[in-house]
PDB file of N, CA, C and O in Angstrom, chain B, residues numbered from 101:
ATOM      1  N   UNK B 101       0.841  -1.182   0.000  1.00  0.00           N
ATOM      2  CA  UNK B 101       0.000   0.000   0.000  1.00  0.00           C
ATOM      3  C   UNK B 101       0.887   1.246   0.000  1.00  0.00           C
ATOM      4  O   UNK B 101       1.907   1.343   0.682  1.00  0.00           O
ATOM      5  N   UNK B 102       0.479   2.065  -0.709  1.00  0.00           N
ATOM      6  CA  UNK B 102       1.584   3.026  -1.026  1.00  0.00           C
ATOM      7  C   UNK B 102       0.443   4.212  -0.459  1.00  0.00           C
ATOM      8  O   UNK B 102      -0.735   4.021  -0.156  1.00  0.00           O
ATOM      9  N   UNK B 103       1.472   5.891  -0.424  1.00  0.00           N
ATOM     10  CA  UNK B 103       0.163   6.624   0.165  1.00  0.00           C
ATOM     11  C   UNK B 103       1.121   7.468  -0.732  1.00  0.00           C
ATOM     12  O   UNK B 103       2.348   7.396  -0.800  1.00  0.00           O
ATOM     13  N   UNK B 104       0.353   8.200  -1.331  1.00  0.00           N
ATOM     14  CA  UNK B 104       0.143   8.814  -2.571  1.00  0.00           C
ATOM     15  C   UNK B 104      -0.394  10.916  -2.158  1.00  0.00           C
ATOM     16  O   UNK B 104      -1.515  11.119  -1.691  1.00  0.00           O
ATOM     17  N   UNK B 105       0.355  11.871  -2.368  1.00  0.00           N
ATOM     18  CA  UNK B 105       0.095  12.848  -1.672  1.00  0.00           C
ATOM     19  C   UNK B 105      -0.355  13.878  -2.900  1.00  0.00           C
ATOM     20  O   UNK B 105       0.340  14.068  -3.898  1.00  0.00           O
ATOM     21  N   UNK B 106      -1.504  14.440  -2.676  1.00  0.00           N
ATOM     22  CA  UNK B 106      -1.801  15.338  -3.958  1.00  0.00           C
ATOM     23  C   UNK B 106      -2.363  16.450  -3.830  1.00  0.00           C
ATOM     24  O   UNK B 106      -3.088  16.497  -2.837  1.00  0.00           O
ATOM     25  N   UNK B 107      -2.320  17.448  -4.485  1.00  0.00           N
ATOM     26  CA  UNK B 107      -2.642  18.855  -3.745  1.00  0.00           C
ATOM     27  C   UNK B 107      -4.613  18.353  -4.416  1.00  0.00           C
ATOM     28  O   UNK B 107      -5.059  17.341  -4.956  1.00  0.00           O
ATOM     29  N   UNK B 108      -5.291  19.767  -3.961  1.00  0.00           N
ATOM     30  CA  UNK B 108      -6.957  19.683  -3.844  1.00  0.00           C
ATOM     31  C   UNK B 108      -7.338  21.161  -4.136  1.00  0.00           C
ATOM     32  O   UNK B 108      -6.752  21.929  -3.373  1.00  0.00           O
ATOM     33  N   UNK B 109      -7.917  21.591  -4.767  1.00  0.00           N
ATOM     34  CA  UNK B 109      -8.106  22.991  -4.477  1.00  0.00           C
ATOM     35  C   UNK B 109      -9.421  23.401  -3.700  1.00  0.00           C
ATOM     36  O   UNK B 109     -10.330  22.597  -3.900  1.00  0.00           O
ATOM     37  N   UNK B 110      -9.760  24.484  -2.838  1.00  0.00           N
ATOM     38  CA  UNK B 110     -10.686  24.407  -2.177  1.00  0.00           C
ATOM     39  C   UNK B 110     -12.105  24.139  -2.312  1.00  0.00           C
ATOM     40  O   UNK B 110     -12.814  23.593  -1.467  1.00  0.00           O
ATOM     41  N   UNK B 111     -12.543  24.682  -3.742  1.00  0.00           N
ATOM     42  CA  UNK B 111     -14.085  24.295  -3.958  1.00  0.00           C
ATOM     43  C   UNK B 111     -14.196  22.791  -3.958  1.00  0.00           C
ATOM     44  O   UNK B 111     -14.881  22.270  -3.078  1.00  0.00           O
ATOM     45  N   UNK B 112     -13.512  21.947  -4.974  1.00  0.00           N
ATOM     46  CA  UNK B 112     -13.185  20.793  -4.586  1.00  0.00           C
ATOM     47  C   UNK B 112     -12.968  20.424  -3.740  1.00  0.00           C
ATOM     48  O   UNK B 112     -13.703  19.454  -3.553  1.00  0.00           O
ATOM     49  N   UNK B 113     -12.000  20.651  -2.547  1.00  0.00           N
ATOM     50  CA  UNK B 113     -12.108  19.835  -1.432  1.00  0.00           C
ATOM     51  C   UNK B 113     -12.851  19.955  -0.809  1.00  0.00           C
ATOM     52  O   UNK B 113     -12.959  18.885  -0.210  1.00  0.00           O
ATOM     53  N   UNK B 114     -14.067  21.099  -0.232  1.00  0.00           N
ATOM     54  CA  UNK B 114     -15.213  20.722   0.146  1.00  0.00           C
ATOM     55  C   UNK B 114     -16.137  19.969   0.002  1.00  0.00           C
ATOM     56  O   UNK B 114     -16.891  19.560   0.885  1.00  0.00           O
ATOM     57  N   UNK B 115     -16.160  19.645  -1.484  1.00  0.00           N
ATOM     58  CA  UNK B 115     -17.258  18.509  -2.156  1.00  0.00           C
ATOM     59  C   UNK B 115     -16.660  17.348  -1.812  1.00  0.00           C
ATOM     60  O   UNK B 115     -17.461  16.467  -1.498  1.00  0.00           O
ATOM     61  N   UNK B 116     -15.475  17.042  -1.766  1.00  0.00           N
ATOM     62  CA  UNK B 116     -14.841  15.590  -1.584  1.00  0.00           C
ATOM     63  C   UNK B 116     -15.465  15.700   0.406  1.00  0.00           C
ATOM     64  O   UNK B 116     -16.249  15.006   1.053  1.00  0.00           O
ATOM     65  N   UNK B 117     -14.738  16.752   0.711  1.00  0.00           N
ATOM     66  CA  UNK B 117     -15.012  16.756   2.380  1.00  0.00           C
ATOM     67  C   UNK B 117     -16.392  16.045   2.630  1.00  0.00           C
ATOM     68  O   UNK B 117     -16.476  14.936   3.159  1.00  0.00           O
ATOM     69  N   UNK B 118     -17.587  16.871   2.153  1.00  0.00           N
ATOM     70  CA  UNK B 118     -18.740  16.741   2.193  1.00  0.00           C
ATOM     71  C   UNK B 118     -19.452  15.306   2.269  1.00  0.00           C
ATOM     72  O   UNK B 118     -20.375  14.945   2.999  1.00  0.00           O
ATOM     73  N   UNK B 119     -18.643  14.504   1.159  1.00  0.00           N
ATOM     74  CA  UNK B 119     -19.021  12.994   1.010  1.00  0.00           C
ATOM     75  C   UNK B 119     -19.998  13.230  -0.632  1.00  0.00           C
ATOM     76  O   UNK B 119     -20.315  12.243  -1.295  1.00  0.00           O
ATOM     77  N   UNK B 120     -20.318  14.496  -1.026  1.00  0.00           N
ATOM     78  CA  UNK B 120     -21.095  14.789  -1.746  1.00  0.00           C
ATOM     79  C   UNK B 120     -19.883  13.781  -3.861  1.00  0.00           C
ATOM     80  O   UNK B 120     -20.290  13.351  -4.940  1.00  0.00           O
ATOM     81  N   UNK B 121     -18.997  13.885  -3.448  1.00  0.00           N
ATOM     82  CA  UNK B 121     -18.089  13.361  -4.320  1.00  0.00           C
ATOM     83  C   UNK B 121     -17.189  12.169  -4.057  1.00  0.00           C
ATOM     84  O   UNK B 121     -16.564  12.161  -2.997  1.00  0.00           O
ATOM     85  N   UNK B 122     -17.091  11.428  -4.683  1.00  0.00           N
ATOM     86  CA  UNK B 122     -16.516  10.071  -4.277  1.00  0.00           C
ATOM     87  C   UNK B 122     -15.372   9.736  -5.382  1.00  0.00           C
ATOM     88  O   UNK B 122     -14.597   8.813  -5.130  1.00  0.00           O
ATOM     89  N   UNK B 123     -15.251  10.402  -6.505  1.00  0.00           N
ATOM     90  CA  UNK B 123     -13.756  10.225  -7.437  1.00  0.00           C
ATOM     91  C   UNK B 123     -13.011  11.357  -7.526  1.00  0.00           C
ATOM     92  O   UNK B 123     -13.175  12.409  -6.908  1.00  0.00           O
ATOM     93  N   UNK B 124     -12.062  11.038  -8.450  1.00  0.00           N
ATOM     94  CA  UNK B 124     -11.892  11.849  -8.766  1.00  0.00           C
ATOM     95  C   UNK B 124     -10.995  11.816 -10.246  1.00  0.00           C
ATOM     96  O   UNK B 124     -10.615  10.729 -10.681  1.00  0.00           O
ATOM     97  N   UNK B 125     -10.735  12.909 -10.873  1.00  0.00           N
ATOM     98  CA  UNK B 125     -10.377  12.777 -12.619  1.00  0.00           C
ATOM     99  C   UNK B 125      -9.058  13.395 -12.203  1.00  0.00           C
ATOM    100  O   UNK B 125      -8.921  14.541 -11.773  1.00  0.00           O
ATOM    101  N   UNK B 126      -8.096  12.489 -12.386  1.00  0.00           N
ATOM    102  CA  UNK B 126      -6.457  12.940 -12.240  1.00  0.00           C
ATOM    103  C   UNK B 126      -5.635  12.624 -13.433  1.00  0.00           C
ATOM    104  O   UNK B 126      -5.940  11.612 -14.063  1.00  0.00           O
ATOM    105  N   UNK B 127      -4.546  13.409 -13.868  1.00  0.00           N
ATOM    106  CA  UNK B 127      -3.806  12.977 -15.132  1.00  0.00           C
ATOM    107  C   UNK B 127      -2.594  12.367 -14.552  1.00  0.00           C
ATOM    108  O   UNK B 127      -1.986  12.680 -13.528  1.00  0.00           O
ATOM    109  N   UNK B 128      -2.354  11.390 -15.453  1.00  0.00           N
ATOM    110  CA  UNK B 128      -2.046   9.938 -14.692  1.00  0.00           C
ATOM    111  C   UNK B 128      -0.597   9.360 -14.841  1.00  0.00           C
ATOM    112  O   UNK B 128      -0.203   8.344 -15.414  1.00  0.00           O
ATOM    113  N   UNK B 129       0.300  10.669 -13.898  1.00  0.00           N
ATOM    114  CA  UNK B 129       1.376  11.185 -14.091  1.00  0.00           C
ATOM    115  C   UNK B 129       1.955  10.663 -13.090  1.00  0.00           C
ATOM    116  O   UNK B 129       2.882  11.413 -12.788  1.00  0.00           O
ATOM    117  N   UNK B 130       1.894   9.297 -12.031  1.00  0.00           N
ATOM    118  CA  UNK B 130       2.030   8.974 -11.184  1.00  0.00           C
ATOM    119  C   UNK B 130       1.579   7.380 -11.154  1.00  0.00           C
ATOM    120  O   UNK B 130       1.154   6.798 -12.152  1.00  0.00           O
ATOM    121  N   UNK B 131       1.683   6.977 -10.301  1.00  0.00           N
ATOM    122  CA  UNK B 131       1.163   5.046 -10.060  1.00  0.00           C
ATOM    123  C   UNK B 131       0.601   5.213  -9.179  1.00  0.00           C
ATOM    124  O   UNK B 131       0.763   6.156  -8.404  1.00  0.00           O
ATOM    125  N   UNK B 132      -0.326   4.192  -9.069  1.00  0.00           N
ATOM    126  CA  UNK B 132      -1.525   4.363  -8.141  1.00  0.00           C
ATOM    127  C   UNK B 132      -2.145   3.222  -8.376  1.00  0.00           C
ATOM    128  O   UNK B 132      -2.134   2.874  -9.557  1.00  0.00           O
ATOM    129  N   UNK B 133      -2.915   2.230  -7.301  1.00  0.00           N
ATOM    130  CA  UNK B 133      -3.323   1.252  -7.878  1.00  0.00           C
ATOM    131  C   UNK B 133      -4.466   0.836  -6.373  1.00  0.00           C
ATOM    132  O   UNK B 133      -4.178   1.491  -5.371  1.00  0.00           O
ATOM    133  N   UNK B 134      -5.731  -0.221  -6.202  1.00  0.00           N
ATOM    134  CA  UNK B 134      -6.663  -0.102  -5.315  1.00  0.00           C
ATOM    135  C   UNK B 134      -5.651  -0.639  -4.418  1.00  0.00           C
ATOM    136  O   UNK B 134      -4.667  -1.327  -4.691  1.00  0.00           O
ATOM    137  N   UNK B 135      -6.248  -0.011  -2.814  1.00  0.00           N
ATOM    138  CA  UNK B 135      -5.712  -0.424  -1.926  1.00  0.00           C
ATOM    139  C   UNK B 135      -4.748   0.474  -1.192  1.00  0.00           C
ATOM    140  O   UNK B 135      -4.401   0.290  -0.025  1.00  0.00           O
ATOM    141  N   UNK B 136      -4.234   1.724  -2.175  1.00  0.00           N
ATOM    142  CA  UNK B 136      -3.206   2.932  -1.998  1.00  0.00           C
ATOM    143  C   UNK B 136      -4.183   3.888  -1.641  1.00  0.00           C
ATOM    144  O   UNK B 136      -5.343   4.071  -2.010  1.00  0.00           O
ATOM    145  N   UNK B 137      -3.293   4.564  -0.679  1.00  0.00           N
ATOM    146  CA  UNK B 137      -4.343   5.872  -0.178  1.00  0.00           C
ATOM    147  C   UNK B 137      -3.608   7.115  -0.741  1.00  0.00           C
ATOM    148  O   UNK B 137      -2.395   7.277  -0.880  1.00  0.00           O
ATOM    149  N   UNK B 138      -4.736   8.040  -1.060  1.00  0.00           N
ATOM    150  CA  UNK B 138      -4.847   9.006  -1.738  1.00  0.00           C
ATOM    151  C   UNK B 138      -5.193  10.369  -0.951  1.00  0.00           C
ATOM    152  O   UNK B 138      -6.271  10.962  -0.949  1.00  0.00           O
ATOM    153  N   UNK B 139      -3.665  10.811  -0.093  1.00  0.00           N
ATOM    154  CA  UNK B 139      -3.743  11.669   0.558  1.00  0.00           C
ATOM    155  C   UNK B 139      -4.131  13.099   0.004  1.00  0.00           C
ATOM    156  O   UNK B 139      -3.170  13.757  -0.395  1.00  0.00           O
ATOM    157  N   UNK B 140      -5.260  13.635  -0.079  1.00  0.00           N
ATOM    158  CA  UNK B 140      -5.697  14.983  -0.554  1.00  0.00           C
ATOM    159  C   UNK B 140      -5.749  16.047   0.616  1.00  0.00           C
ATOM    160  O   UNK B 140      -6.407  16.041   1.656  1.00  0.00           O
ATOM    161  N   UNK B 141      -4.491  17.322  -0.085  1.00  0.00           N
ATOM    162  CA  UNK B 141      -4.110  18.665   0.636  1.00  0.00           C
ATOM    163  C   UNK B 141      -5.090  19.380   0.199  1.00  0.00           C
ATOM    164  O   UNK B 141      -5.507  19.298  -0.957  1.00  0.00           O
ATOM    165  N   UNK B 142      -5.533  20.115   1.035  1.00  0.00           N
ATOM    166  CA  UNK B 142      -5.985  21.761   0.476  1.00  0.00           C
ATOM    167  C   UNK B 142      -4.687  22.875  -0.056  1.00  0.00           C
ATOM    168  O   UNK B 142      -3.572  23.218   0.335  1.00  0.00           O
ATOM    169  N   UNK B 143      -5.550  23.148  -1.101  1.00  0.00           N
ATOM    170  CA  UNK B 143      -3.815  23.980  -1.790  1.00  0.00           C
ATOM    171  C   UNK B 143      -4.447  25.547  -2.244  1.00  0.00           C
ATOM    172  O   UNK B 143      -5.106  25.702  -3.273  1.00  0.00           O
ATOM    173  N   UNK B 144      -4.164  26.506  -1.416  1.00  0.00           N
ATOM    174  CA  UNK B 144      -4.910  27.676  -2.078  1.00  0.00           C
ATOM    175  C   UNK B 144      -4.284  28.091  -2.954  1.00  0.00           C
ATOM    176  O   UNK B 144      -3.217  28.622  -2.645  1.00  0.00           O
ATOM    177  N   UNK B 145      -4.621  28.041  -4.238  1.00  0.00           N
ATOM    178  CA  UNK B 145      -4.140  28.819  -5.405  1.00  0.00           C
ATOM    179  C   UNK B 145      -3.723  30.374  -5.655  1.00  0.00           C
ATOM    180  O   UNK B 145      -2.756  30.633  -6.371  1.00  0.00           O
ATOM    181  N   UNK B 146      -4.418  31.297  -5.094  1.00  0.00           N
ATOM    182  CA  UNK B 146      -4.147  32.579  -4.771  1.00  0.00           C
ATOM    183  C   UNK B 146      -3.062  32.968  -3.731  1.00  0.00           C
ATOM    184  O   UNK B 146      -2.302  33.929  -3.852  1.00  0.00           O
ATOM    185  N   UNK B 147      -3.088  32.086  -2.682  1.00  0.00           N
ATOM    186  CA  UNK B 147      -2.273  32.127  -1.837  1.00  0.00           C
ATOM    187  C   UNK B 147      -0.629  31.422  -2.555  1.00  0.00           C
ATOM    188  O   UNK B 147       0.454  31.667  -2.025  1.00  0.00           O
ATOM    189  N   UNK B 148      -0.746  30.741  -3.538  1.00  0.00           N
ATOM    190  CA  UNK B 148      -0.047  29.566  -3.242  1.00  0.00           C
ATOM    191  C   UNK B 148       0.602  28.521  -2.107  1.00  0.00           C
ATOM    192  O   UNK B 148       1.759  28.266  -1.775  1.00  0.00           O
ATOM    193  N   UNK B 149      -0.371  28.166  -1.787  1.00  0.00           N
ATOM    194  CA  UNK B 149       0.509  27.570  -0.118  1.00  0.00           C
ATOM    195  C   UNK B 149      -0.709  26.107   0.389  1.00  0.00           C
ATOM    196  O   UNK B 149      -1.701  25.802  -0.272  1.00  0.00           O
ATOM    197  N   UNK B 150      -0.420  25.656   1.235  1.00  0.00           N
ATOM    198  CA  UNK B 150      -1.429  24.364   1.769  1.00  0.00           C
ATOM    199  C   UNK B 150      -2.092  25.018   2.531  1.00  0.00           C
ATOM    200  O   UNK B 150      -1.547  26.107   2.709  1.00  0.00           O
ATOM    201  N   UNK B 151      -3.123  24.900   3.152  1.00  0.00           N
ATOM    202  CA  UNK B 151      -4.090  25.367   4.168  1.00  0.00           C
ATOM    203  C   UNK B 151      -3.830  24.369   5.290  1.00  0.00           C
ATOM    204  O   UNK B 151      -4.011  24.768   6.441  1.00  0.00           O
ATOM    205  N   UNK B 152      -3.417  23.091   5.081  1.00  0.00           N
ATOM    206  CA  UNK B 152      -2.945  22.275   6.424  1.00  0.00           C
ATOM    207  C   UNK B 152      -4.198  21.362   6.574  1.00  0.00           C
ATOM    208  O   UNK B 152      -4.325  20.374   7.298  1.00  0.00           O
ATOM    209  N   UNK B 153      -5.037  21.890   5.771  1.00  0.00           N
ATOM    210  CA  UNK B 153      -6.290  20.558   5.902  1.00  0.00           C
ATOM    211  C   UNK B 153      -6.001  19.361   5.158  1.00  0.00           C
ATOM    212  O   UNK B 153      -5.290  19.391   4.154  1.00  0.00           O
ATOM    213  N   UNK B 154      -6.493  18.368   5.583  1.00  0.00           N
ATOM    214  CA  UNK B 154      -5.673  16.540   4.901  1.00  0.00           C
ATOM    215  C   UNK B 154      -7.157  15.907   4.733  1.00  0.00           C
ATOM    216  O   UNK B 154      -8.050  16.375   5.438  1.00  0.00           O
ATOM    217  N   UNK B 155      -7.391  15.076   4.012  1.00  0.00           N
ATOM    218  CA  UNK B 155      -8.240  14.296   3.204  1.00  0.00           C
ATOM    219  C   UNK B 155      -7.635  12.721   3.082  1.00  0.00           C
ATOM    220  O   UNK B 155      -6.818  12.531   2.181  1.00  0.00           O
ATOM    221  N   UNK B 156      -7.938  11.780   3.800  1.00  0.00           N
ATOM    222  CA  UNK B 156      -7.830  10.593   3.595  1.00  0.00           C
ATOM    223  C   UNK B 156      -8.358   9.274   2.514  1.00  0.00           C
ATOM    224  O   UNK B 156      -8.717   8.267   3.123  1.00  0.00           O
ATOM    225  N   UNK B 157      -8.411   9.222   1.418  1.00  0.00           N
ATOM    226  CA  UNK B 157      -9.547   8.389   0.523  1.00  0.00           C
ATOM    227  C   UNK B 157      -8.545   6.962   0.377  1.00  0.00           C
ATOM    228  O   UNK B 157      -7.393   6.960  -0.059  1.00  0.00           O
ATOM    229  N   UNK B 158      -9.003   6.258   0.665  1.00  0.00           N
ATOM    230  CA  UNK B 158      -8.507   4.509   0.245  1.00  0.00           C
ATOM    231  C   UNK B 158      -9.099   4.593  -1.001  1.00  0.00           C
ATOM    232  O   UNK B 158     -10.240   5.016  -1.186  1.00  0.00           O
ATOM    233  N   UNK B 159      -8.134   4.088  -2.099  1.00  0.00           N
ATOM    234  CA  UNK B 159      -8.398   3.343  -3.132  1.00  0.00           C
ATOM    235  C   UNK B 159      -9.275   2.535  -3.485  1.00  0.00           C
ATOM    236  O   UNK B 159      -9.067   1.410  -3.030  1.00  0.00           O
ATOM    237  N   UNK B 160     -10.828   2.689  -4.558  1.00  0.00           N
ATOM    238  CA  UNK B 160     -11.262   1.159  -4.588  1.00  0.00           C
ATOM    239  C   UNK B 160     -10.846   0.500  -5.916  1.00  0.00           C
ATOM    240  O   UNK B 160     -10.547  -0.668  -6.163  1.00  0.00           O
ATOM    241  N   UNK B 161     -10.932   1.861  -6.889  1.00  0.00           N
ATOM    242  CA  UNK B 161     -10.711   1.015  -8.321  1.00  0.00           C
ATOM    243  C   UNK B 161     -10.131   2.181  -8.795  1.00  0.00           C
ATOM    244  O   UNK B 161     -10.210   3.232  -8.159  1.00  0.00           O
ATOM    245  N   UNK B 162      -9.456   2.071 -10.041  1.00  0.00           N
ATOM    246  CA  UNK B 162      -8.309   2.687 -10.814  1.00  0.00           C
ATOM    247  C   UNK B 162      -8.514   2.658 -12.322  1.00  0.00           C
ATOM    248  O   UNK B 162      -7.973   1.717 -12.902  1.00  0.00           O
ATOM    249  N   UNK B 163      -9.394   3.767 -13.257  1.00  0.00           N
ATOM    250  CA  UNK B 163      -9.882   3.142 -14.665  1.00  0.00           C
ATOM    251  C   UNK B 163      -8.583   4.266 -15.231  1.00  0.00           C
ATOM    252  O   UNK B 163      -8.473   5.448 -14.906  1.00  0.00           O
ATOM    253  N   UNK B 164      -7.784   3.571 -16.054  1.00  0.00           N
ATOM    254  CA  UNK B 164      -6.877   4.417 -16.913  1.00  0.00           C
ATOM    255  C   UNK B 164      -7.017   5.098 -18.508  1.00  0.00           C
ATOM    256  O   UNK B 164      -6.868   4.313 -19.445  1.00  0.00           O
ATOM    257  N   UNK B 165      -7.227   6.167 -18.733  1.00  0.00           N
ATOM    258  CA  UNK B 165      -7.819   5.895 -20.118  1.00  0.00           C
ATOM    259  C   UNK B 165      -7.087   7.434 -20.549  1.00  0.00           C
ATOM    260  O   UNK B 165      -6.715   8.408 -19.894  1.00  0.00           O
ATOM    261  N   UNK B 166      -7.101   7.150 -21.720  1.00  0.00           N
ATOM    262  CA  UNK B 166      -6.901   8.429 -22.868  1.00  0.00           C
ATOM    263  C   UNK B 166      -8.279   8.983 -23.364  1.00  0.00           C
ATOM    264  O   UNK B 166      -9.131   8.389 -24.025  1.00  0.00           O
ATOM    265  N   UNK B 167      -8.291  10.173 -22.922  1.00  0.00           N
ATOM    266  CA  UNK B 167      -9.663  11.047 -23.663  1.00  0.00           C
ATOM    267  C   UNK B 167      -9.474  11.307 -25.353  1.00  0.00           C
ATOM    268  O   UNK B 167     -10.381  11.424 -26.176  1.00  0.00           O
ATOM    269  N   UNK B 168      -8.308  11.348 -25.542  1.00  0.00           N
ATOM    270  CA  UNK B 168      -7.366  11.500 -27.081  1.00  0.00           C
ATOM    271  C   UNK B 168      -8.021  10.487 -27.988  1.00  0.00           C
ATOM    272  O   UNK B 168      -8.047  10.723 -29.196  1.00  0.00           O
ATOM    273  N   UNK B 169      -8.702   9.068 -27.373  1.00  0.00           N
ATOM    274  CA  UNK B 169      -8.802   8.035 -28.174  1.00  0.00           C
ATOM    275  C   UNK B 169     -10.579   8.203 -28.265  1.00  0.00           C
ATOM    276  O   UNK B 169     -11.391   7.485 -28.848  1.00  0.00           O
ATOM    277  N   UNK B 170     -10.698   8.908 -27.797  1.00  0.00           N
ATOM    278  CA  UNK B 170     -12.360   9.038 -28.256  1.00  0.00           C
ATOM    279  C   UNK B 170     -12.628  10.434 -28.762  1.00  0.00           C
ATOM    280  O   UNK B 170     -13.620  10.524 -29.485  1.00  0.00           O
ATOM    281  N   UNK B 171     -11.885  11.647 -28.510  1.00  0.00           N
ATOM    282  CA  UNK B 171     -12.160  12.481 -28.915  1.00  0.00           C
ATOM    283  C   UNK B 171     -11.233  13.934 -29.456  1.00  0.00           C
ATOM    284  O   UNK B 171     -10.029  14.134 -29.298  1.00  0.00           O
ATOM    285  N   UNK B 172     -11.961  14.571 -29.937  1.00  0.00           N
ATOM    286  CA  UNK B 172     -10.373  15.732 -30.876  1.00  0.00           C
ATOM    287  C   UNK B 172      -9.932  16.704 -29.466  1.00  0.00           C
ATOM    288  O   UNK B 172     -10.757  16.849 -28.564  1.00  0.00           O
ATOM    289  N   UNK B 173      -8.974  17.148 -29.411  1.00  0.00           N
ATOM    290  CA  UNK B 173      -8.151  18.107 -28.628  1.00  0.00           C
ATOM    291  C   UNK B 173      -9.445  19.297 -28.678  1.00  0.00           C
ATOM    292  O   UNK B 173      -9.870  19.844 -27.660  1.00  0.00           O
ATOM    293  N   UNK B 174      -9.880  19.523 -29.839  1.00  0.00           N
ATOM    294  CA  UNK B 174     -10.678  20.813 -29.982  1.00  0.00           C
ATOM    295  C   UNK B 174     -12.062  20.294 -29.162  1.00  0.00           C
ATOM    296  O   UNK B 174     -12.458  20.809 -28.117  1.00  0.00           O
ATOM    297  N   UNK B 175     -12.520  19.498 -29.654  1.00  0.00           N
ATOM    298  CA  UNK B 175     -13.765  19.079 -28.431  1.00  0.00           C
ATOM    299  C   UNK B 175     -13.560  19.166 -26.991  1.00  0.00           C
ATOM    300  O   UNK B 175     -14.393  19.644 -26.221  1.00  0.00           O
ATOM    301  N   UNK B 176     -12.133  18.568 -26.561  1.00  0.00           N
ATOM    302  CA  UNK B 176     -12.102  18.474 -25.036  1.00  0.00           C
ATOM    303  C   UNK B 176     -12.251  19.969 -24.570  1.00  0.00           C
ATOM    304  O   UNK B 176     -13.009  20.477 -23.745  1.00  0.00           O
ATOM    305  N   UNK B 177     -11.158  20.565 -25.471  1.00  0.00           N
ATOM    306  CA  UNK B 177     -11.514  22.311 -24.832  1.00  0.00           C
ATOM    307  C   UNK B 177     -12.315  22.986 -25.289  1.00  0.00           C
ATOM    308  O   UNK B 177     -12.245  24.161 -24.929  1.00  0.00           O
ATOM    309  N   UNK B 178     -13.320  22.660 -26.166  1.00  0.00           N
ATOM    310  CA  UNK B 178     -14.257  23.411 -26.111  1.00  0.00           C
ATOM    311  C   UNK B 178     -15.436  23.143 -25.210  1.00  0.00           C
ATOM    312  O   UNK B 178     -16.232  24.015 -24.861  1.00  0.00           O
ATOM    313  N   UNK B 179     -15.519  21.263 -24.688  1.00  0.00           N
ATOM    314  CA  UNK B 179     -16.138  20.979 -23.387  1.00  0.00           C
ATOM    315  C   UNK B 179     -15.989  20.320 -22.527  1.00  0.00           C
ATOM    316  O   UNK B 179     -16.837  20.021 -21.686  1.00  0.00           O
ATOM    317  N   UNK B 180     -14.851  19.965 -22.581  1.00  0.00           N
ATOM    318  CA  UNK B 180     -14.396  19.522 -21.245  1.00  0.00           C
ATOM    319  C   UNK B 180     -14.687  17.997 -21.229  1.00  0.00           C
ATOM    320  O   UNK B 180     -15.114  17.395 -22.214  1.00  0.00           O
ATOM    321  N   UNK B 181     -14.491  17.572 -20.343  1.00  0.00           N
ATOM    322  CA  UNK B 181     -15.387  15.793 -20.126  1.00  0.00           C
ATOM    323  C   UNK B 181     -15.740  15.709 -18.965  1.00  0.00           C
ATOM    324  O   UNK B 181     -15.415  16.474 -18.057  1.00  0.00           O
ATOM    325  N   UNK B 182     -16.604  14.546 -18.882  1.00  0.00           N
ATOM    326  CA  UNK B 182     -17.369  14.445 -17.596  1.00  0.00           C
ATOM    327  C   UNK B 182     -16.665  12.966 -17.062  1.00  0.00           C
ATOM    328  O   UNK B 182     -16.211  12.108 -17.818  1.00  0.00           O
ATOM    329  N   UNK B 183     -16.698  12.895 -15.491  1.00  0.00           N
ATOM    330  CA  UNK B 183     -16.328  11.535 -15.022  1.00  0.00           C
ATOM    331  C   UNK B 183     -18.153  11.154 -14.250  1.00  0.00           C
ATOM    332  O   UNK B 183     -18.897  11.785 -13.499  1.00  0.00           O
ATOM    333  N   UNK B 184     -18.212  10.239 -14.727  1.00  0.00           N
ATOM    334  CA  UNK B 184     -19.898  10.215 -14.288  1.00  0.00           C
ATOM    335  C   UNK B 184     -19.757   9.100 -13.357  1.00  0.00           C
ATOM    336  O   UNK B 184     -19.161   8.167 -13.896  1.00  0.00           O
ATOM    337  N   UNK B 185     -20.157   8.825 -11.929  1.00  0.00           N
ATOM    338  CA  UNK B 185     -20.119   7.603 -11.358  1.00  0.00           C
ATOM    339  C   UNK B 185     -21.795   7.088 -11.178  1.00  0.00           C
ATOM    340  O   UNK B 185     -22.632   7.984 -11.072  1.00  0.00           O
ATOM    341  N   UNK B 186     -22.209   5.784 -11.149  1.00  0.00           N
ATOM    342  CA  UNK B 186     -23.329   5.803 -10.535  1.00  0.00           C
ATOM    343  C   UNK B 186     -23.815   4.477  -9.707  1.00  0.00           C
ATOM    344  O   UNK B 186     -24.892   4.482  -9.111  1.00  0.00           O
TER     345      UNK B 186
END
């Protein structure tokens, strides 16, 4: 089990805080696999700095994928993608 440390920015980390969010969409610049915990910082962007608040999430599942293979560069930025859980 590896523990894995990643910054959060605040609107987001409230929703994760909340319980209201349960994934999350990360670019997959790192290893990570179920079972690894996924230490999430609060990171104020304006400030640049941590706020010192910590977020604990255990790993359940890990889907790896390229958005590139379904769709054009110009689509993603013109809308973005969705991670849908249900």
């Amino acid at each position: 089990m590896a523990i894995i440390r990643k910054k959060l920015w605040p609107k987001w980390f409230k929703i994760m805080m909340s319980g209201k969010q349960n994934v999350q969409m990360r670019l997959a610049d790192f290893k990570i696999k179920p079972g690894d915990v996924l230490l999430l910082e609060e990171w104020d962007p304006e400030k640049k700095e941590y706020t010192g608040k910590l977020l604990r999430k255990k790993v359940k599942r890990v889907i790896k994928f390229n958005p590139l293979d379904f769709y054009t560069t110009k689509a993603i930025k013109k809308y973005g993608c969705y991670l849908i859980e249900f």
